[in-house]
C-alpha positions as CSV (number, residue, x, y, z in Angstrom):
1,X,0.0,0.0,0.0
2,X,1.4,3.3,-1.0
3,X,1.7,6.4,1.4
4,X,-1.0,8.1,-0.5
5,X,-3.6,5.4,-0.2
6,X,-2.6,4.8,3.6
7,X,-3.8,8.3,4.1
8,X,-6.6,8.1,1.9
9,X,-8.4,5.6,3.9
10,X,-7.1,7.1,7.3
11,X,-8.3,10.7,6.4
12,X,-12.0,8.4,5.5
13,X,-11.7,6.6,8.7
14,X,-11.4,10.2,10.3
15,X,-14.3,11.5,8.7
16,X,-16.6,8.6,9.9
17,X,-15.4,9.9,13.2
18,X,-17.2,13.5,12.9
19,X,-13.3,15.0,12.0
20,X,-12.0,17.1,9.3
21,X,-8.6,15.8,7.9
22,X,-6.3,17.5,6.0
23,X,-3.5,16.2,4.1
24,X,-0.3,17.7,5.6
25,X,2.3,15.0,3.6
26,X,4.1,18.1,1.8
27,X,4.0,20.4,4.3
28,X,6.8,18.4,6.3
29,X,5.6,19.4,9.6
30,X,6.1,16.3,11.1
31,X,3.0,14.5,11.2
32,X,0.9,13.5,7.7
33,X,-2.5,14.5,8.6
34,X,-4.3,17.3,10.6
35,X,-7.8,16.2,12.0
36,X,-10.1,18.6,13.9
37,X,-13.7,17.7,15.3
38,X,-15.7,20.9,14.7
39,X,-18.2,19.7,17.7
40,X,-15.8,20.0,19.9
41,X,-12.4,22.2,18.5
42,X,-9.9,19.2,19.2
43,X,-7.4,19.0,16.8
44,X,-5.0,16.1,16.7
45,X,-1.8,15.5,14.3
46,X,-1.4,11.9,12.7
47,X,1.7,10.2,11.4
48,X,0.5,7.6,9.2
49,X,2.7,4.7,7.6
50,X,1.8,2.5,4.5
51,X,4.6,2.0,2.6
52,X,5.1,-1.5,1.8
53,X,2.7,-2.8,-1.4
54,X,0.8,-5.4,-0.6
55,X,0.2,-4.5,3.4
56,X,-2.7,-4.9,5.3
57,X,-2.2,-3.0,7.8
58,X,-1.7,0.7,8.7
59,X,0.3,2.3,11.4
60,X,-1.4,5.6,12.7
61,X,0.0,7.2,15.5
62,X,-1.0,10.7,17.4
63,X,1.9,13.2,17.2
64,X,2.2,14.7,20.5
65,X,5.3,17.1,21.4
66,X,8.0,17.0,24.2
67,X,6.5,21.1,24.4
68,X,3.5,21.0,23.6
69,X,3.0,25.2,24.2
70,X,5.9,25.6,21.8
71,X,5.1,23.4,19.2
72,X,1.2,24.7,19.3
73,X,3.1,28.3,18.7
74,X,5.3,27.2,15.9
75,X,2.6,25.1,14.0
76,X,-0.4,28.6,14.4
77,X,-2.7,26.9,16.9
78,X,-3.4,27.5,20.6
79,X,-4.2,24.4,22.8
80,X,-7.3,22.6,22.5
81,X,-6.9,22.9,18.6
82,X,-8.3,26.4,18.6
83,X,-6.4,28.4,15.8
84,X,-4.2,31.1,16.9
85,X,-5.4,34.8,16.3
């Protein structure tokens, strides 16, 4: 499974899940996909590996900073996923 589709059906799997993804693979931020829950203003980043054709699996894991407060300021948001002003 490529990289692409790995995202594909995680960003899907995210949507089921009343989130918002966005595909952050270019960006490199450090993390593939950005998923917010309107309901609720969470925002979570999510490294996602697929790389080896023929997989059936998918690892996903939650990005979560050694400073959080910094990171939030270098990446535009505040905490809780509300954007920065």
């Amino acid at each position: 499974m490529s990289s692409a589709s790995a995202r594909a059906i995680v960003m899907e799997v995210e949507r089921t899940l009343g989130f918002e993804p966005t595909d952050r693979e270019f960006d490199k931020l450090g993390y593939e996909i950005a998923s917010s829950k309107p309901s609720t203003g969470r925002l979570r980043f999510l490294e996602v590996k697929g790389r080896i054709t023929g997989a059936a699996t998918i690892t996903v894991a939650n990005v979560v900073p050694a400073d959080p407060a910094k990171w939030c300021a270098l990446m535009g948001v505040e905490a809780w996923g509300k954007e920065a002003k």
